[in-house]
LUMLUMVEX-527810 format. One record per atom (N, C-alpha, C, O, CB): residue number from 1; residue in three letters; chain; atom name; x, y, z. Coordinates in steps of 0.02 Angstrom, whole numbers. Glycine has a CB too. Layout:
// residues N
NUM; ALA; A; CA; X; Y; Z
...
// end
This chain:
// residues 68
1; UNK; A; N; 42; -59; 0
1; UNK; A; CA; 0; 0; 0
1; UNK; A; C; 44; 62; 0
1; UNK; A; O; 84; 66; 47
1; UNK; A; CB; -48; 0; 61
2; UNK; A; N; 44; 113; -46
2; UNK; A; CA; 86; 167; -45
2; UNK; A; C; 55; 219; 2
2; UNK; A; O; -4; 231; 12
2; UNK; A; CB; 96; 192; -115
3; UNK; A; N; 126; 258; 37
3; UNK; A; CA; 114; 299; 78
3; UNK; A; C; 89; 366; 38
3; UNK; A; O; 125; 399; 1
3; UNK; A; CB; 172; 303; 121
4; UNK; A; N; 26; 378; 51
4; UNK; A; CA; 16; 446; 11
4; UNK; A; C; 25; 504; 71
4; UNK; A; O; -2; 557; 55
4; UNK; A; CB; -69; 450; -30
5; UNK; A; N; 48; 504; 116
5; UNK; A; CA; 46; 564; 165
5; UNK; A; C; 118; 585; 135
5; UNK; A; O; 118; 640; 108
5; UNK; A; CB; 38; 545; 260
6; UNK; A; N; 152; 566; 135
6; UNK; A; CA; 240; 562; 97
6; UNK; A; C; 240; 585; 25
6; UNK; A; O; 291; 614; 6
6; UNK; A; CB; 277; 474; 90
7; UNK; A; N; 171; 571; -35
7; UNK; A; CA; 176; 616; -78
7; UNK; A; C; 121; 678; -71
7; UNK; A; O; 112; 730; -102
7; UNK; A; CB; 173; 582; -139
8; UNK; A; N; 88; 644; -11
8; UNK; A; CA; 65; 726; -7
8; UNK; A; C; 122; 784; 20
8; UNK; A; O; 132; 828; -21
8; UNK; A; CB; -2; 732; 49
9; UNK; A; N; 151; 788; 67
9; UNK; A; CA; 211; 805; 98
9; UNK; A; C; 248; 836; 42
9; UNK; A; O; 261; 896; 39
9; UNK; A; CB; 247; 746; 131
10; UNK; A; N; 264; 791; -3
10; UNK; A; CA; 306; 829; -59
10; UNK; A; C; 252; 896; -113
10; UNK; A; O; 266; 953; -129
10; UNK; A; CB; 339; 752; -119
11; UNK; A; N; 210; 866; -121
11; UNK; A; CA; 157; 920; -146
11; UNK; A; C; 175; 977; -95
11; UNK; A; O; 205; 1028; -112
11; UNK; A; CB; 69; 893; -142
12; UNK; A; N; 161; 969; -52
12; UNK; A; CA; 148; 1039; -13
12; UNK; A; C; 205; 1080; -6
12; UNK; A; O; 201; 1142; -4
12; UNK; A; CB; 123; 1028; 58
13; UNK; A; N; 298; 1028; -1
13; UNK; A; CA; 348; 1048; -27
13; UNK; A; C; 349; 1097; -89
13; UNK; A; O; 360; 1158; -90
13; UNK; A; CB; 375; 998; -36
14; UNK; A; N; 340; 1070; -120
14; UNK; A; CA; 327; 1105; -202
14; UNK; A; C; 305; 1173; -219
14; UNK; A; O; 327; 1215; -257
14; UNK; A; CB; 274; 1070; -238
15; UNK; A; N; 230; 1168; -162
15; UNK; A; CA; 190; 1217; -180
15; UNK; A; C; 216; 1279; -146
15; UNK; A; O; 199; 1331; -175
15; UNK; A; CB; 122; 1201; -165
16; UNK; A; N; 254; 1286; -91
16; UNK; A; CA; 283; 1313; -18
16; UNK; A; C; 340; 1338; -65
16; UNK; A; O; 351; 1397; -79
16; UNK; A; CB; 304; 1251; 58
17; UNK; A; N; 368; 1294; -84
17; UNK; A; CA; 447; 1312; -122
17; UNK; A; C; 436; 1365; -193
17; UNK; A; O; 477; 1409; -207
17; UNK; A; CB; 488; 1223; -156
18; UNK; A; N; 379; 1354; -230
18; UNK; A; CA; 334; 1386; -282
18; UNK; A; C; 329; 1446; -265
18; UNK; A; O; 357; 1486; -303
18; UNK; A; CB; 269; 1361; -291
19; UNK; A; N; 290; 1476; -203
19; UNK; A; CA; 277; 1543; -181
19; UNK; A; C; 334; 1546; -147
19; UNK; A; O; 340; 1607; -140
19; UNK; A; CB; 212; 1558; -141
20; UNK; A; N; 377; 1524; -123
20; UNK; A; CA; 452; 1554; -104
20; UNK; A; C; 472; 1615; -160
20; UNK; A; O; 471; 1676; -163
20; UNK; A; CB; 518; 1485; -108
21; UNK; A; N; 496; 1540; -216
21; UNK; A; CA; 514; 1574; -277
21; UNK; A; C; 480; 1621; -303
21; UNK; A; O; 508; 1654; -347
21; UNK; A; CB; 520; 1538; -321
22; UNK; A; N; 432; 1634; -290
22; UNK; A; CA; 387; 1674; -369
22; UNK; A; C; 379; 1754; -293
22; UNK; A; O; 383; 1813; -308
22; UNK; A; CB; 258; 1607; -417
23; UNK; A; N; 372; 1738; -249
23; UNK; A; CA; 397; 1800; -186
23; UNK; A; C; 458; 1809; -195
23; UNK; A; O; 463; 1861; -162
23; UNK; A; CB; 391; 1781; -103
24; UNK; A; N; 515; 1800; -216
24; UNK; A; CA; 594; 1800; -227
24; UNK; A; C; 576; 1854; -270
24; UNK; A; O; 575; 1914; -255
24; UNK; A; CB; 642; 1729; -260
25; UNK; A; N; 555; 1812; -351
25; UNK; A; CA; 560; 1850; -415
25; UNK; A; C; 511; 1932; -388
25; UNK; A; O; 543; 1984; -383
25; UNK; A; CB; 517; 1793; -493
26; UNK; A; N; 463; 1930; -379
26; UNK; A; CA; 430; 1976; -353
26; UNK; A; C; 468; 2038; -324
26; UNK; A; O; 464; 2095; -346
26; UNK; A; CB; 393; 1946; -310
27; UNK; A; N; 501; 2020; -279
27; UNK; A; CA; 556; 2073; -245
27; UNK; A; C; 607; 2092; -289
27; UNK; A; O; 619; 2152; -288
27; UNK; A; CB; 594; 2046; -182
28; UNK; A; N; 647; 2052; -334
28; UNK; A; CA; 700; 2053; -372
28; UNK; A; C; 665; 2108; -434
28; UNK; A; O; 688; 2161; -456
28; UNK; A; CB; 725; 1970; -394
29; UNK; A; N; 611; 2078; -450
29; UNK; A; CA; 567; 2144; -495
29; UNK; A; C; 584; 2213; -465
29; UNK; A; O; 611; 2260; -495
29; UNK; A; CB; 474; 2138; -489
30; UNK; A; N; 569; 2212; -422
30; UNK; A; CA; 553; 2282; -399
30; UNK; A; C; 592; 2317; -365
30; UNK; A; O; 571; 2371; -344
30; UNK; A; CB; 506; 2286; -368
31; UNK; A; N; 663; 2293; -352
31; UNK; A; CA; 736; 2291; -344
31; UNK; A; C; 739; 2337; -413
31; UNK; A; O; 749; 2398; -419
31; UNK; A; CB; 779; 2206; -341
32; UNK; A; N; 725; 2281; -468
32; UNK; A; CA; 771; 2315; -537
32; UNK; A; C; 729; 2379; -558
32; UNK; A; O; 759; 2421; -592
32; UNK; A; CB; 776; 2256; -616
33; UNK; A; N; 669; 2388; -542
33; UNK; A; CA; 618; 2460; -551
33; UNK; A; C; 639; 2498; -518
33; UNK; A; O; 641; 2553; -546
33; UNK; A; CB; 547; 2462; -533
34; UNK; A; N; 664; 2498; -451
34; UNK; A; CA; 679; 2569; -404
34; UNK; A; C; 744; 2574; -442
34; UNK; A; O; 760; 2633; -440
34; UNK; A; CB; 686; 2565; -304
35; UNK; A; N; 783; 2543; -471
35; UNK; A; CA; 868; 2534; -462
35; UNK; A; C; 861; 2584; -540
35; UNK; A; O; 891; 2637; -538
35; UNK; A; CB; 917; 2426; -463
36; UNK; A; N; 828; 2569; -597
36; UNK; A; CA; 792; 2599; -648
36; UNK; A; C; 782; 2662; -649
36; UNK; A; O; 810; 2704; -683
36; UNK; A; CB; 741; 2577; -653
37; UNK; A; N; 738; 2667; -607
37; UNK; A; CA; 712; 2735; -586
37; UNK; A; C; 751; 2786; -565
37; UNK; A; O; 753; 2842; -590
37; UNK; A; CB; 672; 2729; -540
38; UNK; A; N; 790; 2761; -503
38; UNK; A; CA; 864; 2791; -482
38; UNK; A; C; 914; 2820; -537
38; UNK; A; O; 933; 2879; -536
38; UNK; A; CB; 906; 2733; -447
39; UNK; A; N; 931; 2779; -582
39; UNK; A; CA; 972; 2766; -627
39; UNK; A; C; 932; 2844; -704
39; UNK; A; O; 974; 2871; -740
39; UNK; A; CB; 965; 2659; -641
40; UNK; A; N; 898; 2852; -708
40; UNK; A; CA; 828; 2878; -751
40; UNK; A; C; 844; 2950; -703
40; UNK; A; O; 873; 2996; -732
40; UNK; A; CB; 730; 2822; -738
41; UNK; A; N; 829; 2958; -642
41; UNK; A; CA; 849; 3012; -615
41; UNK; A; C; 920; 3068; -591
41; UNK; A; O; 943; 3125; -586
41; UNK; A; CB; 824; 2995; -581
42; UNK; A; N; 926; 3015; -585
42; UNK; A; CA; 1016; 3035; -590
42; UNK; A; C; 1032; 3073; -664
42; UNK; A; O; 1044; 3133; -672
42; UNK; A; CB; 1074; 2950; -588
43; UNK; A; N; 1027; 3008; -727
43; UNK; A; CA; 1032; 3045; -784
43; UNK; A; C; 1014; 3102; -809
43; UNK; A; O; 1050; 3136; -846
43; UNK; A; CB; 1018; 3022; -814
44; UNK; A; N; 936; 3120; -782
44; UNK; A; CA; 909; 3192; -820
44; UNK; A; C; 932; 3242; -761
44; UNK; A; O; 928; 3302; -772
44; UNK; A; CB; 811; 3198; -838
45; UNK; A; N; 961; 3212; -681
45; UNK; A; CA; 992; 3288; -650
45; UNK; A; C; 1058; 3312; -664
45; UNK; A; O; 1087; 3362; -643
45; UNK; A; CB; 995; 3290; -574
46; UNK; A; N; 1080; 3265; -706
46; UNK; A; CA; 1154; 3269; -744
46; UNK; A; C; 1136; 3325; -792
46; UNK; A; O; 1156; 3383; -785
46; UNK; A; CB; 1183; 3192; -787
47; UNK; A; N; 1099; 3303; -840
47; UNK; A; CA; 1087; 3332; -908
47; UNK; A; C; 1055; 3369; -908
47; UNK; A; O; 1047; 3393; -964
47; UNK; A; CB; 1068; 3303; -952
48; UNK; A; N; 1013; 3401; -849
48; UNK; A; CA; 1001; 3472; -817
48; UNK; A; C; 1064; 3514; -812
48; UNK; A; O; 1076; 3566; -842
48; UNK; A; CB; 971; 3465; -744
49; UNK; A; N; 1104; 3481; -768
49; UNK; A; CA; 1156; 3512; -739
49; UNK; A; C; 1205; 3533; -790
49; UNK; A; O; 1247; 3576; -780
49; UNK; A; CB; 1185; 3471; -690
50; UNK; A; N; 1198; 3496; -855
50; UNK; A; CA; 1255; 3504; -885
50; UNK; A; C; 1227; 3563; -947
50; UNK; A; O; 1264; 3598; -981
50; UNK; A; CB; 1287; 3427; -911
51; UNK; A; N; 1176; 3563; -948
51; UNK; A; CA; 1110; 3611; -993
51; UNK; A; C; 1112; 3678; -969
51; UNK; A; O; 1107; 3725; -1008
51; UNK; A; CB; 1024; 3585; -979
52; UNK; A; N; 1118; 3684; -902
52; UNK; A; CA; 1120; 3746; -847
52; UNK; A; C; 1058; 3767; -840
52; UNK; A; O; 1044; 3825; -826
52; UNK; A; CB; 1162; 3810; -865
53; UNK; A; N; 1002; 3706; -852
53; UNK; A; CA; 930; 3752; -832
53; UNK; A; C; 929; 3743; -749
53; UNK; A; O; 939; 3694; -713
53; UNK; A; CB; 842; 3715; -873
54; UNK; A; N; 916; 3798; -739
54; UNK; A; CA; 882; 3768; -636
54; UNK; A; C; 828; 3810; -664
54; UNK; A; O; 827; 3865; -636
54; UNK; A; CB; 933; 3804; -526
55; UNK; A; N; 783; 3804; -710
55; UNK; A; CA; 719; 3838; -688
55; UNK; A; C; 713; 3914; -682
55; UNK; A; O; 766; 3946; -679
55; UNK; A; CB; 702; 3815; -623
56; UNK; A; N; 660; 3942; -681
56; UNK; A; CA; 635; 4019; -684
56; UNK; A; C; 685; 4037; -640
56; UNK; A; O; 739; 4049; -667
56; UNK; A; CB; 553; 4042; -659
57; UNK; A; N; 683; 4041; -591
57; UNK; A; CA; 725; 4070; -526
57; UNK; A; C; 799; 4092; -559
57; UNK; A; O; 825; 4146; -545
57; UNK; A; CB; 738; 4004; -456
58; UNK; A; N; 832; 4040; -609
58; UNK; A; CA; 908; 4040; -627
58; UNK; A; C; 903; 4101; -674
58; UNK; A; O; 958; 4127; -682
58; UNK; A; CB; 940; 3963; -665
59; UNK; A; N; 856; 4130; -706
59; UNK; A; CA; 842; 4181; -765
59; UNK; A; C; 841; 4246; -719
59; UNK; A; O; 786; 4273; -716
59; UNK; A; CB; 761; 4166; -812
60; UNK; A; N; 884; 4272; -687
60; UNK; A; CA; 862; 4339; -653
60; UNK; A; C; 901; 4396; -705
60; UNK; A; O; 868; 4448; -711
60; UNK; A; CB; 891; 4344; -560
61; UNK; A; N; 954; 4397; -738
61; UNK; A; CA; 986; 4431; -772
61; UNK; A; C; 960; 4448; -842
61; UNK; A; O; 954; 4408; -888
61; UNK; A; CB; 1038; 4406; -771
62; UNK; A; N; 942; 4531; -843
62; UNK; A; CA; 910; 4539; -882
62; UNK; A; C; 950; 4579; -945
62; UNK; A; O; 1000; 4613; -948
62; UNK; A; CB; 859; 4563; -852
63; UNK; A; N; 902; 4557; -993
63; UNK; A; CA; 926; 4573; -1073
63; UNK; A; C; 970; 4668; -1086
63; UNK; A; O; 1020; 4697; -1107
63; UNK; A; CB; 830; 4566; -1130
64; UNK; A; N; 899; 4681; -1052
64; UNK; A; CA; 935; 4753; -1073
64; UNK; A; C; 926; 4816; -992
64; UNK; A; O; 878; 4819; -954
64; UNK; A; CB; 875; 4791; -1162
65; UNK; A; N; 979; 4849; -988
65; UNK; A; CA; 969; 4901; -945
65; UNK; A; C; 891; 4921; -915
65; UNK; A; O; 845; 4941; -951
65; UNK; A; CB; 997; 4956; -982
66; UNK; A; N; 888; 4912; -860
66; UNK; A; CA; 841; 4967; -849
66; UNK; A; C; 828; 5049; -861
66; UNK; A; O; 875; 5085; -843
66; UNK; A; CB; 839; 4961; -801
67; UNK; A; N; 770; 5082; -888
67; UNK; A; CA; 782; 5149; -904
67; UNK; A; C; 744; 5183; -839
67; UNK; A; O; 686; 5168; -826
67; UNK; A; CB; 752; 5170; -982
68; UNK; A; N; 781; 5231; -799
68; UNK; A; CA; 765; 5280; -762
68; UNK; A; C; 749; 5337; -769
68; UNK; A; O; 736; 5371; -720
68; UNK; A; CB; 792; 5284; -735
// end
């Protein structure tokens, strides 16, 4: 008579080890999205920086004399 508690046991192994893994990949996703994102931000405060925009505020110097 085969022990089925022993392949149930392994089923439940399987299934346990299944959502381990696929909770692993899950995190590892979203590891490589923030790391992305990081990576995405950095670049355009570079290429700001290297552009010389900071925005309205950086524009105070004006074209022509004031007339009094």
């Amino acid at each position: 008579m085969p022990d089925t508690a022993s392949s149930g046991d392994h089923t439940m192994f399987a299934y346990a080890f299944h959502h381990l893994r696929h909770d692993d990949l899950v995190r590892r996703a979203e590891h490589e999205r923030q790391a992305r994102e990081a990576r995405r931000l950095r670049r355009a405060a570079r290429r700001e920086a290297a552009a010389g925009v900071t925005g309205p505020e950086g524009r105070t110097r004006r074209r022509h004399a004031r007339a009094v």
